[in-house]
N, C-alpha and C positions, 0 to 999 in steps of 0.2 A: 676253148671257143676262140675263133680267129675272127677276127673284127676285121670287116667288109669295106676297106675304106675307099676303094673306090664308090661303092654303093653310097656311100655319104657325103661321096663329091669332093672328098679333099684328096682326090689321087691328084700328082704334076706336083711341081717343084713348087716351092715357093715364089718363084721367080717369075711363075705365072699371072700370081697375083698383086693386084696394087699396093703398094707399102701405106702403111698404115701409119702418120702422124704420130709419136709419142708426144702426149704436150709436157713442155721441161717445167719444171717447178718453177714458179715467180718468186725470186728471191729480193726481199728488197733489203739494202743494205745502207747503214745511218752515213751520208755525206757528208765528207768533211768541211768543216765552214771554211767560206774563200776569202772570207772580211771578220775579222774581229768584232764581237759585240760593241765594244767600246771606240767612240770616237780616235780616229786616227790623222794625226796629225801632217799633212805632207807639205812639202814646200813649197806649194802654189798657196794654204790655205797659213803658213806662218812665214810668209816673208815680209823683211822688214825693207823699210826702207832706208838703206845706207848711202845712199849716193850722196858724197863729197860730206859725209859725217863731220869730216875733223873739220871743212873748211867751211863747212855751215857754224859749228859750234865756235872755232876761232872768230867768225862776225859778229854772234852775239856776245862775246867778250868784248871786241872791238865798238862795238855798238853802244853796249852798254859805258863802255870808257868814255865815248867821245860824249854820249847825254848827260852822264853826270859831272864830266870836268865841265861841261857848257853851264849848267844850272846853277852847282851849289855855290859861288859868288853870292849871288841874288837871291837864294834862298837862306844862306847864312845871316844876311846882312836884314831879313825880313823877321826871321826866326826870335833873330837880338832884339829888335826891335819891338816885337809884341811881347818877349819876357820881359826885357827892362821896363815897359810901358803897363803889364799887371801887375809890376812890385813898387811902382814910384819910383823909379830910379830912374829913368828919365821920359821923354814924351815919346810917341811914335817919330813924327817928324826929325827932332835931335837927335836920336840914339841911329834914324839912317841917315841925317847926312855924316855924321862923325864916323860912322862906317863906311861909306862910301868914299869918304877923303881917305879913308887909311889904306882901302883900295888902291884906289888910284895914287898915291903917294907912295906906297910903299906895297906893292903887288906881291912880290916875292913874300913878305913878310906875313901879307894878310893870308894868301893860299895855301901857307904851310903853317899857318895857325891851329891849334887844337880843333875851335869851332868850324872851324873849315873844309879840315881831315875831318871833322864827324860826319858832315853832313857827304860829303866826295865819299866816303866809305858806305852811309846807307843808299844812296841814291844808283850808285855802281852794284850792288849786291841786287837791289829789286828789280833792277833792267836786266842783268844777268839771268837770276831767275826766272825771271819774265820771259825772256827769251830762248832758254835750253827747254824750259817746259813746254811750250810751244814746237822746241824743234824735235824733240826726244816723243813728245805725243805724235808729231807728225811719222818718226822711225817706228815706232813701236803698231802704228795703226796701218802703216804702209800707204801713206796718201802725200799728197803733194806735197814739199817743203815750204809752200807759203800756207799752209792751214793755219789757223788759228787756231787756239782751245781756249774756250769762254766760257768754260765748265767751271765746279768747284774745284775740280787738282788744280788749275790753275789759281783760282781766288786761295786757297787753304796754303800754297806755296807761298805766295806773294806775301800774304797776308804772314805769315810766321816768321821770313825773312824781315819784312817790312816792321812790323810790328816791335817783334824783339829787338831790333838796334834804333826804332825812334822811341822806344822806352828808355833804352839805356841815353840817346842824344839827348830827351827832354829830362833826364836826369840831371846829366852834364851841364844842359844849359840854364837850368834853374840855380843849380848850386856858384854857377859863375855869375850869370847874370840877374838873380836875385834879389831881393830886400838885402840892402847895405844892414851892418850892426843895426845902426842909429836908429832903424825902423823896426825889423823881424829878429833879432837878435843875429846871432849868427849865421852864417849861410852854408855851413856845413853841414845843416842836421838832414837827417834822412827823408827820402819822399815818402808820402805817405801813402798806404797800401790803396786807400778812393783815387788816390791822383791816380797810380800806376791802372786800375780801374778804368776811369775815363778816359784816359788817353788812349788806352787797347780801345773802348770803343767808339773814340774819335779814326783812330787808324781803320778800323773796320770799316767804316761809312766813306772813306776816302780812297781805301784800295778798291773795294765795288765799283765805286763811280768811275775809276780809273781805270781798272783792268778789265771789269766786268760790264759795266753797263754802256760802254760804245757800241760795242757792236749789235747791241738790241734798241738803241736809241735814233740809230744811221738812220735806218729806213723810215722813219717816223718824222726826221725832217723835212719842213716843209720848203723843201728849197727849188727854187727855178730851173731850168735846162741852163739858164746861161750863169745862172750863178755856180754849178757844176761845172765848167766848164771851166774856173777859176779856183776852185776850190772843192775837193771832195767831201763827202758825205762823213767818213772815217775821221777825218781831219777836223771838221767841224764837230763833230761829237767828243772829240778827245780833247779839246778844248772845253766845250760846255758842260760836262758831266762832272769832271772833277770841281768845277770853280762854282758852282749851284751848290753842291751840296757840303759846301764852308758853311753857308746859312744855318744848317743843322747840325754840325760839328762842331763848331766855333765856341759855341756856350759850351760845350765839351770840356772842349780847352782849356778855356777861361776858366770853369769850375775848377780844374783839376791845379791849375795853377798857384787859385786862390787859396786849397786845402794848403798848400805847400805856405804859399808868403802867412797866410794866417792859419797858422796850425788849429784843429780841434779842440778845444777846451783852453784856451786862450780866453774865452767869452764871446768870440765873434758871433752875433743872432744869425740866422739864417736868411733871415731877408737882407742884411748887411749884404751877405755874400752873393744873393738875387739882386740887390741892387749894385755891384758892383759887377756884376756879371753884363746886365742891360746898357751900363753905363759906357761899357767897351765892346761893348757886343758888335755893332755896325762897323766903327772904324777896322776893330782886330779882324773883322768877315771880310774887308774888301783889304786888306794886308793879305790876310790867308789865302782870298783869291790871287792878289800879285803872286804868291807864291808856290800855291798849286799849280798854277796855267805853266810859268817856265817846270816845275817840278815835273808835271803829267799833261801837260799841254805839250809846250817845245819842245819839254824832252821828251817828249813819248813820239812826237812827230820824227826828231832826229835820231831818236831810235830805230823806227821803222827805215827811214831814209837809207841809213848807212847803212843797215843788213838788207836791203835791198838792193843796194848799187854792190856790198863785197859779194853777196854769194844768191844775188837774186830772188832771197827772199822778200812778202811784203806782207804785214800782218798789222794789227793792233796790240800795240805795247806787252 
């Protein structure tokens, strides 16, 4: 049988008819990722800020040099004076002028004295410190070279430099300048683990005020347009911060002092040692003030000064 195909309408070429759309299979295939799941780090989002590093960090060396050769004179001579003055050894008033004549008579001799180099040593470490942490946060964060950092890594710095070499200085100056024989026996024996105690949280309360609480006390001053105009905000804080909070350190002091000249179990009562605490309390608070203000007053002032005139930084201590 022959199949009729023109009867069925498919005679003519293919050619005649419309082509017919094959539809192509929709393939869909896994894209590769064009970003890493994980954060990636580029150099707009990790740069630091180096500009003039070394000769930023060279001013706070500098800096630090020029505040604590200015201070530790005067805080030496403050220092002697409220130990000799909790052991009996002599009064506040005598023990500074006898210091200050040896000063001034013989300069050379007093500035490279033991007590001297202690205090020129702790005073230069805490301003250094003070200072690279401040400048090293400003590298590290990528912000302006005068930023501050008023944070704890700053306080926890400070404060560990600080701390650990006025441990070891009010070691030094209790065993020197101490209860003679005649009174406390010997003045060699060791401090006692409450002194080393108190005095870590006398340091505490004083690096705060110093480091810490200026720049959240600035704007709180109640100060005039034209008194501003004389004197800054920063400046007046960095004086009143540290020298207030002697009031609450001072017994501190004094306690840890007293554990040393009267040792524990000696029989000394406790109120003995409350009332010898009270007894020196005011005088040794406005001593301590003389001595914080040039410590973290002056010198916190010439600190900032100088690293602001070498390498144009300006900050709080």
């Amino acid at each position: 049988m022959t199949r009729n195909v023109e009867g069925n309408g498919l005679n003519g070429s293919l050619k005649d008819h419309p082509q017919i759309d094959t539809p192509r299979p929709h393939v869909i295939l896994p894209r590769s990722p064009s970003k890493p799941s994980s954060t990636v780090f580029t150099y707009e989002n990790s740069k630091w800020n180096t500009k003039d590093l070394p000769w930023r960090v060279t001013s706070d060396i500098t800096a630090a040099a020029c505040a604590s050769g200015l201070v530790a004179p005067v805080i030496t001579i403050i220092d002697r004076a409220i130990i000799e003055n909790a052991s009996n050894r002599s009064t506040l008033r005598a023990s500074f002028l006898n210091s200050t004549y040896s000063l001034l008579t013989r300069p050379y001799r007093f500035l490279t004295s033991k007590p001297a180099l202690l205090i020129s040593m702790l005073y230069f470490c805490t301003y250094a410190t003070a200072n690279t942490v401040d400048t090293f946060s400003s590298t590290l964060s990528n912000k302006p070279a005068e930023t501050v950092s008023p944070g704890p890594a700053k306080f926890l710095a400070t404060t560990g430099v600080n701390m650990s070499l006025c441990l070891y200085k009010d070691s030094q100056f209790a065993k020197m300048f101490g209860p003679p024989p005649t009174i406390g026996g010997t003045v060699k024996r060791a401090i006692p683990a409450a002194s080393y105690g108190l005095f870590a949280l006398r340091d505490s309360l004083t690096i705060f005020a110093s480091f810490n609480l200026p720049p959240l006390v600035a704007p709180l001053l109640p100060l005039s347009k034209e008194v501003e105009k004389q004197v800054s905000r920063a400046s007046v804080a960095q004086f009143l911060a540290p020298a207030g909070i002697q009031l609450l350190s001072t017994p501190l002091h004094l306690w840890g002092l007293d554990l040393y000249n009267r040792p524990m179990g000696n029989g000394t009562p406790w109120r003995a040692r409350v009332g010898r605490v009270g007894r020196d309390w005011f005088g040794s608070s406005l001593a301590r003030m003389g001595r914080i203000v040039p410590a973290f007053g002056v010198g916190g002032v010439v600190n900032n000064g100088v690293r602001r005139r070498i390498a144009g930084v300006d900050g709080n201590l």
